[in-house]
Every structure is written in structure tokens, then in C-alpha cells.
N, C-alpha and C positions, 0 to 999 in steps of 0.2 A: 242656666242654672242660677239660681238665686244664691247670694252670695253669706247670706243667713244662715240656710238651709247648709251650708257647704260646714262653716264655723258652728250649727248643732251637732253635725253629725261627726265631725271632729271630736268635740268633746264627749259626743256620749262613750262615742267607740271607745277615747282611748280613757273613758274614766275622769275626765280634766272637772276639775274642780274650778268654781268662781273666782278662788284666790290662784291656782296656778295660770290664770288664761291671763290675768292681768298681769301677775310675772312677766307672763311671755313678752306682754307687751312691751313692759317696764324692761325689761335687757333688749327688746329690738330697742330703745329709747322714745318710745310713743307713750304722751300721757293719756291712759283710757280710765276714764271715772269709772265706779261700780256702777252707779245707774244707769250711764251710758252701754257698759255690756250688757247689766239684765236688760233694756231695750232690743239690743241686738238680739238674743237669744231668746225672747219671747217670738212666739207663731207668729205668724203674719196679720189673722183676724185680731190678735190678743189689742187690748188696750194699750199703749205703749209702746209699741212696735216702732222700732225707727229701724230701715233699710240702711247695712253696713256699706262702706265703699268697697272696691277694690282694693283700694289701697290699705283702706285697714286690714282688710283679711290676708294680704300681701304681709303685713307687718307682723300680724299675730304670727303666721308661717313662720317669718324669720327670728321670731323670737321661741317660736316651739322648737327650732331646730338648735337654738343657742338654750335655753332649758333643758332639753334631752342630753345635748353632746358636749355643752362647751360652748364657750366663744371660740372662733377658730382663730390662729394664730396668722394664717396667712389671707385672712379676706382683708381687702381693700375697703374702707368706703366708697362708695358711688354715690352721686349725687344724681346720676343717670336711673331716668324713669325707667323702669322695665315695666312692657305690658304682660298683667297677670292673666296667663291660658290655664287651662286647665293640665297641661301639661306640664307645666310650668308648678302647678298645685303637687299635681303627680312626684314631680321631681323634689320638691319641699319636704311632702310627707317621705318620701323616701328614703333622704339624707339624715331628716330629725329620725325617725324612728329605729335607720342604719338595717333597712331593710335591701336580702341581697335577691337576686332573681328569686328562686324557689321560694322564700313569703312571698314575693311579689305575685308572682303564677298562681299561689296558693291562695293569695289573698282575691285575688280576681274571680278565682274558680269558686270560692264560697260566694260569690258576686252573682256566682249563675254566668260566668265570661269566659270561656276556652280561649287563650290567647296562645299563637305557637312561639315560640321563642324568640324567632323574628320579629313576630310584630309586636313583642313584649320591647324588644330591643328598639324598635321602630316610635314608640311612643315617649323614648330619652333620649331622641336625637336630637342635636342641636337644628332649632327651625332655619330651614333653606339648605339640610343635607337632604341631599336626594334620596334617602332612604326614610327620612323622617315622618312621622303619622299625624297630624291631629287627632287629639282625645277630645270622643263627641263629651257632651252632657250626661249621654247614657252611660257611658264609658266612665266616667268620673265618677256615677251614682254608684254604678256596681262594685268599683273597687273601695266607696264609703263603706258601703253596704258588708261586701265583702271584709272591712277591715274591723267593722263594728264585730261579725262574727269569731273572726281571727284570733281577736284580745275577750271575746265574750266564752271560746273554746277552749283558749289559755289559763284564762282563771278557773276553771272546774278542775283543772291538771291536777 
């Protein structure tokens, strides 16, 4: 899954504004120019299109989750690369948005994604526990998908 695509659907879902995404950046400490996000967040055929890293989309994460909640008071720095899964995404949006299972099920199910409890649980295990899942592509769209509905259900309330 294109890493674009992942950081549009982010912002439409949760409503994120031009100026909040570069916040985010700006408290993860990453300088991201304006021009350089509208690139990012332009289609793929558009003019101007430049493909984000990993890493940046890794950072904006850490910065939506410190936007939404707070700097936490017990994170560490690490200077230690972590590889971004999509799991990995899962678990990001999870923490910033301080969603607990029931949105999460919820959020999947408007996905079009019946997941049973287990393998709801199965998809936030730490990788190399025996119970642990990888989350396909499909699996990360649907619960965009599903979260773009979520907060798009929320606001008619």
C-alpha cells in the first residue's frame, strides 16, 4: 500500500487540516515544508506528486499521537529504527485516537471486515508472539475506510 494513499486517508477521515498535519510533524520534531506535504498529498498522476517515505509517514503517526494526546511523559527517545507495518500503523492510530476494542471492531465492520475478538487481539501483538497476525494491505484499507465512516457517522450525531 502506497504510503500517500495511507497519509490521505488519514487526513480526510479524521478531518486533519494542512496546518494540523504539519503540527504533527513539527511535535514529532521533523521539519516538513508546506510544499513538500501539498506534494505528498497530491494523487499520484497529479503534477507534483512526490512519493512520501516510510519514515515520514512513521513520523507524522508520532506526531498525531502526540497532537491528539499529549507528549507522554514516560516515552524514551530511541534513536533505534523501527520498521513501519502496517501493524505498526494500526497500533499508531489506535493510541492517538485512544481507541478501545469496540471502535476498533466497529471501525473495521464499517470496513466491510468481521474480525472475531481474537483476531482483533492477534493484530496488536507484539511481532514474534505466537499469537501475533500480520495486517495485509486489505486489512489496513478497510479499517481507513472503515474509520473515514466512523468520524464521517460521528459528525451527523
Amino acid at each position: 500500500m502506497n504510503t500517500n494513499d495511507i497519509l490521505y486517508k488519514i487526513q480526510k477521515a479524521l478531518n486533519l487540516s494542512r496546518e494540523d498535519i504539519l503540527k504533527a510533524y513539527e511535535l514529532a520534531g521533523y521539519e516538513m515544508g508546506a510544499s513538500r506535504l501539498d506534494s505528498l498529498l497530491k494523487h499520484r498522476f497529479d503534477k507534483g506528486f512526490q512519493l512520501s517515505s516510510y519514515e515520514e509517514l512513521g513520523i507524522f503517526l508520532d506526531g498525531l499521537v502526540i497532537l491528539k494526546r499529549g507528549p507522554s511523559p514516560k516515552k524514551q527517545n530511541s534513536d533505534e529504527a523501527v520498521e513501519l507495518t502496517n501493524n505498526l500503523i494500526l497500533k499508531k492510530l489506535r493510541i492517538a485516537l485512544e481507541l478501545k476494542e469496540p471502535e476498533t471492531e466497529t471501525i473495521f465492520g464499517l470496513g466491510d471486515v468481521g474480525l472475531s475478538k481474537q483476531e482483533l487481539k492477534s493484530l496488536f501483538r507484539k511481532e514474534g508472539h505466537k499469537n501475533s497476525k500480520a495486517c495485509s494491505d486489505e486489512l489496513l484499507m478497510a479499517f481507513l475506510n472503515g474509520l473515514d465512516e466512523f468520524y464521517f457517522v460521528g459528525e451527523t450525531d
